[in-house]
C-alpha positions, 0 to 999 in steps of 0.5 A: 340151536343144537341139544345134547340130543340132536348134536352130531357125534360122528366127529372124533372130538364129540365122541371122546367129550361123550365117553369122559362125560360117562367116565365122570359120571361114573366116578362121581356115582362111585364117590356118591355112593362111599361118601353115602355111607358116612354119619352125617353126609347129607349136609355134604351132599346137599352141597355137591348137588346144589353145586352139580344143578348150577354147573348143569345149568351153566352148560345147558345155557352154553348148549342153547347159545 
């Protein structure tokens, strides 16, 4: 059972799938941060963090199969 912790990255495909997941965490703290700004954007980020805790379970329960 492999975790992001203990899996190989020497391969070329682990690195490239590592440095677009730092890009897109990246772009969405960017887009956090701007939409932050707005009156009345807590109902939205209470959505998109609702959304990003299911899709990160989702891939948690693909990593331990």
């Amino acid at each position: 059972m492999a975790t992001p912790t203990t899996a190989p990255t020497s391969s070329p495909e682990m690195v490239r799938a590592i440095q677009e997941r730092d890009m897109l965490v990246r772009e969405c703290q960017g887009l956090l941060w701007q939409v932050a700004r707005r009156p009345g954007c807590i109902k939205l980020l209470m959505g998109v963090r609702r959304q990003l805790q299911i899709f990160a379970g989702y891939k948690k329960g693909r990593w331990e199969r």
